[in-house]
Kinemage of the C-alpha trace (Angstrom):
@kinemage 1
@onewidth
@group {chain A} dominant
@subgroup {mainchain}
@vectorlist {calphas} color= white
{ca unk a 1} P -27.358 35.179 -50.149
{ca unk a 2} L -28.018 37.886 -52.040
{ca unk a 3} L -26.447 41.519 -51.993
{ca unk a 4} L -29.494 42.978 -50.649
{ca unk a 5} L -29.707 40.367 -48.383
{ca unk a 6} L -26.484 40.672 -46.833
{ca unk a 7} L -26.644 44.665 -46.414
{ca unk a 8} L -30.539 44.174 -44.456
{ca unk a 9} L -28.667 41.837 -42.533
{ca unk a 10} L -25.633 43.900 -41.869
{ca unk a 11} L -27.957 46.889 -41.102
{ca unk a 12} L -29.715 45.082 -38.391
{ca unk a 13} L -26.635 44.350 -36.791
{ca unk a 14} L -24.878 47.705 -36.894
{ca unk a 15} L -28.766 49.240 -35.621
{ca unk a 16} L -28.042 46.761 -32.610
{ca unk a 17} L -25.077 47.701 -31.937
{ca unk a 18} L -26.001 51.582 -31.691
{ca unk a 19} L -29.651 50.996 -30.461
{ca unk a 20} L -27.783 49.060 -27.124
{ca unk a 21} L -24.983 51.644 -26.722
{ca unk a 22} L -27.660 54.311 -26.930
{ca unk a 23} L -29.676 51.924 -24.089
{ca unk a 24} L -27.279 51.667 -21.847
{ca unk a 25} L -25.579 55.517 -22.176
{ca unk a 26} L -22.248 54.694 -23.751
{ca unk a 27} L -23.531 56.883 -26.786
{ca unk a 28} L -25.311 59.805 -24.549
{ca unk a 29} L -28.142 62.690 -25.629
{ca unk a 30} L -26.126 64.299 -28.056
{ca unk a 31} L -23.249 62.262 -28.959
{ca unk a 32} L -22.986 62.864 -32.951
{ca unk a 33} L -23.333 59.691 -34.655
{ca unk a 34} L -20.451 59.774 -38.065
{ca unk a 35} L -21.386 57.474 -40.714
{ca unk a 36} L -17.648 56.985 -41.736
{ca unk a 37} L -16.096 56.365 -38.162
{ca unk a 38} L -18.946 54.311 -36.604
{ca unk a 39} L -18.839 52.273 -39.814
{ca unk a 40} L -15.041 52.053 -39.171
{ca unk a 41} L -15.765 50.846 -35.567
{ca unk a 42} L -18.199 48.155 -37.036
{ca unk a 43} L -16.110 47.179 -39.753
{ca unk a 44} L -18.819 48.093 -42.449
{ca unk a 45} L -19.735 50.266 -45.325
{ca unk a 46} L -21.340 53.277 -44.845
{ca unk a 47} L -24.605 52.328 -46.311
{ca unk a 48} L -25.514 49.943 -43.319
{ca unk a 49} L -24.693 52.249 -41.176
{ca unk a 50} L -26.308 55.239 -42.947
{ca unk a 51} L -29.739 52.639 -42.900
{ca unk a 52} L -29.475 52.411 -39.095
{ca unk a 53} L -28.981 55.806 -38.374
{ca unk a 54} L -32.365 56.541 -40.393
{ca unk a 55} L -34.236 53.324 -38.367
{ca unk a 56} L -32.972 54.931 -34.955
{ca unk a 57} L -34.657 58.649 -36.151
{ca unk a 58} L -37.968 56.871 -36.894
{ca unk a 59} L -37.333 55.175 -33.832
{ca unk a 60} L -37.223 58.780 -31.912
{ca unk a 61} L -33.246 57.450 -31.011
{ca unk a 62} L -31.614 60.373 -32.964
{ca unk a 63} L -32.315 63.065 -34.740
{ca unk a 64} L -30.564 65.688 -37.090
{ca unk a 65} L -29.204 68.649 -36.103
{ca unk a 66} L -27.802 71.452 -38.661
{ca unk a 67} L -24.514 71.723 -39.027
{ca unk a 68} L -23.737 68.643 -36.914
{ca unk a 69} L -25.281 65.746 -39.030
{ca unk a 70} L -27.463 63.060 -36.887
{ca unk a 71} L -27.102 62.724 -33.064
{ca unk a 72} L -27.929 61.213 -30.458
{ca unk a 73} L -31.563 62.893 -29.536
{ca unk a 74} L -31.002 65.605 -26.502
{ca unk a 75} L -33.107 65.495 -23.863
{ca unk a 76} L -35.433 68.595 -23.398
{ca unk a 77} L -38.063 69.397 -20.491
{ca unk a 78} L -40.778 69.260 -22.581
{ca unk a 79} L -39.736 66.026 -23.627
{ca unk a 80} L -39.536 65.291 -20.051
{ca unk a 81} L -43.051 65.957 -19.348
{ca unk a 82} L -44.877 65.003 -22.367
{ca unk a 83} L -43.084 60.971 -21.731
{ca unk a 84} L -43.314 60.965 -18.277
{ca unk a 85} L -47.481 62.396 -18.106
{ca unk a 86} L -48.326 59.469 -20.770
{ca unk a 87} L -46.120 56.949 -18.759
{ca unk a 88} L -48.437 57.754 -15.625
{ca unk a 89} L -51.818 57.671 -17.637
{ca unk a 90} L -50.632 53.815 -18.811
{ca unk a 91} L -48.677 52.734 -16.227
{ca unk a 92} L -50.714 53.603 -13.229
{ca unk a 93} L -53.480 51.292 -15.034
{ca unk a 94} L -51.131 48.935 -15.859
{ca unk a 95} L -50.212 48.224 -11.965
{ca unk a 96} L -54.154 48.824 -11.065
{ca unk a 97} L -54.708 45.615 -13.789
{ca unk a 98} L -51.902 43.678 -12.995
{ca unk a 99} L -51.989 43.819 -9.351
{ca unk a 100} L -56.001 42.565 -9.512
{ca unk a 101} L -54.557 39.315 -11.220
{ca unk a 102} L -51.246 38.614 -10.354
{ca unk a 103} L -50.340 35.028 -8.894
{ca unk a 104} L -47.538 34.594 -5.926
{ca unk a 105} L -45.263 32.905 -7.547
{ca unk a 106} L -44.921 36.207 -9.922
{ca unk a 107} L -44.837 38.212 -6.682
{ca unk a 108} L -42.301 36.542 -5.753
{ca unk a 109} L -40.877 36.557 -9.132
{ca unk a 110} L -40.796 40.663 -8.351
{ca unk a 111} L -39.041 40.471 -5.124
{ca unk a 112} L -36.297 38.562 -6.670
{ca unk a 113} L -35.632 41.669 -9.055
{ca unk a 114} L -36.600 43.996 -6.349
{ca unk a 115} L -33.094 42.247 -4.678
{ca unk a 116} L -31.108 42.569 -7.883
{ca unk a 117} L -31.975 46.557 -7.859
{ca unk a 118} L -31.321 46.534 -4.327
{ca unk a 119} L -27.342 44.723 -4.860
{ca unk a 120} L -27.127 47.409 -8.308
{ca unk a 121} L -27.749 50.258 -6.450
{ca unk a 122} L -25.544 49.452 -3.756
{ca unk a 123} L -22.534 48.659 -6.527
{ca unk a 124} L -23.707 51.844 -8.508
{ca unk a 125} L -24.434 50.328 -11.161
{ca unk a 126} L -27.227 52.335 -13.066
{ca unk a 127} L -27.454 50.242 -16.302
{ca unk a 128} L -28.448 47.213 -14.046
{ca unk a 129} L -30.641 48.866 -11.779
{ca unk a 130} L -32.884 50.212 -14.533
{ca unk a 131} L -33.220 46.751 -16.072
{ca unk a 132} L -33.750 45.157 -13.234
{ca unk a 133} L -36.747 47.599 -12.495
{ca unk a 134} L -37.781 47.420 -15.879
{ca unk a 135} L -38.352 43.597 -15.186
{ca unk a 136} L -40.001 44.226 -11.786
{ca unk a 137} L -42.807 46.313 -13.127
{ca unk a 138} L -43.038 44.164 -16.866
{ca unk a 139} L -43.619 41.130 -14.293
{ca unk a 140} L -46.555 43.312 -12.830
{ca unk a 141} L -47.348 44.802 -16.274
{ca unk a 142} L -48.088 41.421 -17.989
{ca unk a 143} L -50.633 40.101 -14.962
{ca unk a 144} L -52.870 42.541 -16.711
{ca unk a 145} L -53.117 40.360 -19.717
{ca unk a 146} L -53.211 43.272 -21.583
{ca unk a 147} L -50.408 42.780 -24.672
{ca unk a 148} L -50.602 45.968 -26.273
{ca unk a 149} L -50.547 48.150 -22.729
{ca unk a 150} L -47.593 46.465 -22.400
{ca unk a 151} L -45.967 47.009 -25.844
{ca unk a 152} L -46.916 50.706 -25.834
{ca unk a 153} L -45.000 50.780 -22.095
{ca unk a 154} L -41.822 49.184 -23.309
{ca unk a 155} L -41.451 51.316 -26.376
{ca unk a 156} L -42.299 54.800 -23.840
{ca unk a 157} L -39.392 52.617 -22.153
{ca unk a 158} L -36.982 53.264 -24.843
{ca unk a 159} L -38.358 56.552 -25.662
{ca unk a 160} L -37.171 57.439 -22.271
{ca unk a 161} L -34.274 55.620 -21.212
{ca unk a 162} L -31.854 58.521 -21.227
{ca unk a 163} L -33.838 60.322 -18.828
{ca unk a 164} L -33.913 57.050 -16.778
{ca unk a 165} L -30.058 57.342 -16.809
{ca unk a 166} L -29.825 60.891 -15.727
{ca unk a 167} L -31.848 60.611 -13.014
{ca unk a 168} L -30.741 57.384 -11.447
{ca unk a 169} L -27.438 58.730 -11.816
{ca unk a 170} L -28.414 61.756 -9.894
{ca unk a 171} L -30.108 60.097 -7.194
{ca unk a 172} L -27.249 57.933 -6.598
{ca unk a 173} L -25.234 60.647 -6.122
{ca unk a 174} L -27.653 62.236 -3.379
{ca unk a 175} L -26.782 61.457 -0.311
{ca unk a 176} L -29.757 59.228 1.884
{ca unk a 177} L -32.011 59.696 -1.378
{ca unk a 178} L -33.724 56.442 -1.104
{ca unk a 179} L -36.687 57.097 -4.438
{ca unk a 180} L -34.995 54.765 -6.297
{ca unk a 181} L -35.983 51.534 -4.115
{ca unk a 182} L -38.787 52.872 -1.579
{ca unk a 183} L -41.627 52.591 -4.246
{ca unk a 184} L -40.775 49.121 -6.290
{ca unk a 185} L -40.499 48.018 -2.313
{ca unk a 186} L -44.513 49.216 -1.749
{ca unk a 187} L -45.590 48.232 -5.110
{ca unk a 188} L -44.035 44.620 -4.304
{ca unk a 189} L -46.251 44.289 -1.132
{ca unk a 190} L -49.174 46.075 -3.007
{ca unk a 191} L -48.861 43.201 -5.743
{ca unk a 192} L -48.274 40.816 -2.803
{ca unk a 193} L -52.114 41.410 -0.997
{ca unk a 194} L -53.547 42.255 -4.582
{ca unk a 195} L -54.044 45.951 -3.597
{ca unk a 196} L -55.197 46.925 -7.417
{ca unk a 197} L -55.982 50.816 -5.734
{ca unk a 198} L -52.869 50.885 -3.947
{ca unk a 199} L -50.307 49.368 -6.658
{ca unk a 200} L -51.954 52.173 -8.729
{ca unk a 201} L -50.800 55.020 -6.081
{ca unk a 202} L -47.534 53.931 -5.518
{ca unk a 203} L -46.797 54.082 -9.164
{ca unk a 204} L -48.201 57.521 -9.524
{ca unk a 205} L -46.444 58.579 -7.009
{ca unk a 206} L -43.114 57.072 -8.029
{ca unk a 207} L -43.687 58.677 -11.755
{ca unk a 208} L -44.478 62.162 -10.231
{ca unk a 209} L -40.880 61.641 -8.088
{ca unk a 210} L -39.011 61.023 -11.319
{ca unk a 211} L -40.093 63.989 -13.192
{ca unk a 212} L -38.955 65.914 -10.537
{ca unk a 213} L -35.359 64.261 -9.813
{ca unk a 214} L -35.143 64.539 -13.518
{ca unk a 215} L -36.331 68.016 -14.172
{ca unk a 216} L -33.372 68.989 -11.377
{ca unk a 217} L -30.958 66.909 -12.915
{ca unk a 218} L -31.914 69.010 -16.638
{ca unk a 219} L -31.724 72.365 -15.032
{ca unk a 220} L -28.482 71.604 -13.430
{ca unk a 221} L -26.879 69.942 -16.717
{ca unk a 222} L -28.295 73.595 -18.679
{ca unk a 223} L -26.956 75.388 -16.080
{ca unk a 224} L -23.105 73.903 -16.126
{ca unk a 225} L -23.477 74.153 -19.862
C-alpha cells in the first residue's frame, strides 16, 4: 500500500471516529476540534486528522471560528428554522408516499422500533431514542420508493442531529411531556390503515412541535450563557 493510500485510509477512519462522536453528542455544538490532541487521541499524524476536519466543514459538521480554530458547528435559530421548514416540505411527502404503499409486515416492522423508543425513553437514553425513530420513519420513508427523497432526508438528518439532541434532552426532562412518543404512535396506526392524508398530518404536526421544544431549549441555553 502506498503512502497516499494509507493516509486516505487513515483519514476515513479518524472522520469516523469524529463524524460518530459528533452523532451521538460526545463532541457537542461548539466543542473545538485540536488537530494535535485529537490526533493524539487517535494515535495519528496531524494530516489525517487535519483532512477530516476539512470533510466534516463541507459536510456542514464544523466550521471555523476566529481565534478558536475549527469547532464543532453551534446551533443558531435560524439554523433551527431554515432545517426544520425543509424537513416538513420533504418529510410530510415522504409519509403521504410511503404510507399509500407500505406493506404490514413493514408496519409492523415500525411498531417494533416504535417499542425500542418507547424502552429508550423510559431508560433516558437519548442517543437510542433518536435512532430508533430515525428507523421508524426511514421504514415509512422507503415505502415511497422514492431513493433520493430519502437520501436528501437522511443527510437533513445529520444536518440536524444536534438539535435532535437538545430537544429530546429537554423533553425528557419535562415532566408528563409525552411529544416525543405520541406522534410516531399515530403515524404507526396511520401507516397501519394506509392513511396517506393522515400520516402526512401527523408528521407536520410532530415537525412544527420540535421547532418549538427546540427553539425553548435555544433561548434557555442563550439565556444561562
Amino acid at each position: 500500500m502506498t503512502k497516499r493510500a494509507e493516509t486516505s485510509l487513515l483519514t476515513d477512519q479518524v472522520y469516523e471516529t469524529m463524524h460518530e462522536a459528533i452523532m451521538n453528542g460526545d463532541l457537542p455544538a461548539g466543542s473545538r476540534l485540536r488537530i494535535r490532541d485529537i490526533a493524539a487521541q487517535v494515535g495519528t499524524s496531524v494530516m489525517p486528522v487535519r483532512e477530516a476536519i476539512r470533510r466534516l466543514e463541507e459536510a456542514g459538521l464544523a466550521e471555523r471560528v476566529p481565534h478558536k480554530g475549527a469547532v464543532v458547528k453551534g446551533l443558531t435559530l435560524a439554523e433551527l428554522v431554515h432545517v426544520y421548514d425543509v424537513r416538513r416540505l420533504l418529510e410530510v411527502e415522504a409519509a403521504r408516499l410511503g404510507a399509500q404503499q407500505i406493506s404490514p409486515a413493514d408496519v409492523d416492522r415500525m411498531h417494533a422500533e416504535y417499542e425500542l423508543m418507547q424502552t429508550a425513553i423510559a431508560e433516558r437514553r437519548v442517543v437510542a431514542l433518536l435512532d430508533h425513530d430515525e428507523a421508524l420513519l426511514t421504514i415509512l420513508y422507503e415505502a415511497s420508493a422514492n431513493p433520493v427523497l430519502v437520501d436528501s432526508i437522511r443527510t437533513l438528518w445529520q444536518h440536524c442531529r444536534a438539535y435532535k439532541i437538545v430537544g429530546a434532552q429537554g423533553t425528557l426532562d419535562t415532566p408528563g411531556d409525552d411529544s416525543l412518543w405520541r406522534y410516531q404512535e399515530r403515524l404507526v396506526e396511520a401507516a397501519r390503515k394506509g392513511d396517506a392524508d393522515a400520516a402526512a398530518a401527523v408528521n407536520n404536526e410532530s415537525l412544527i412541535n420540535a421547532t418549538s421544544r427546540i427553539r425553548v431549549q435555544l433561548a434557555a441555553q442563550e439565556d444561562a450563557g
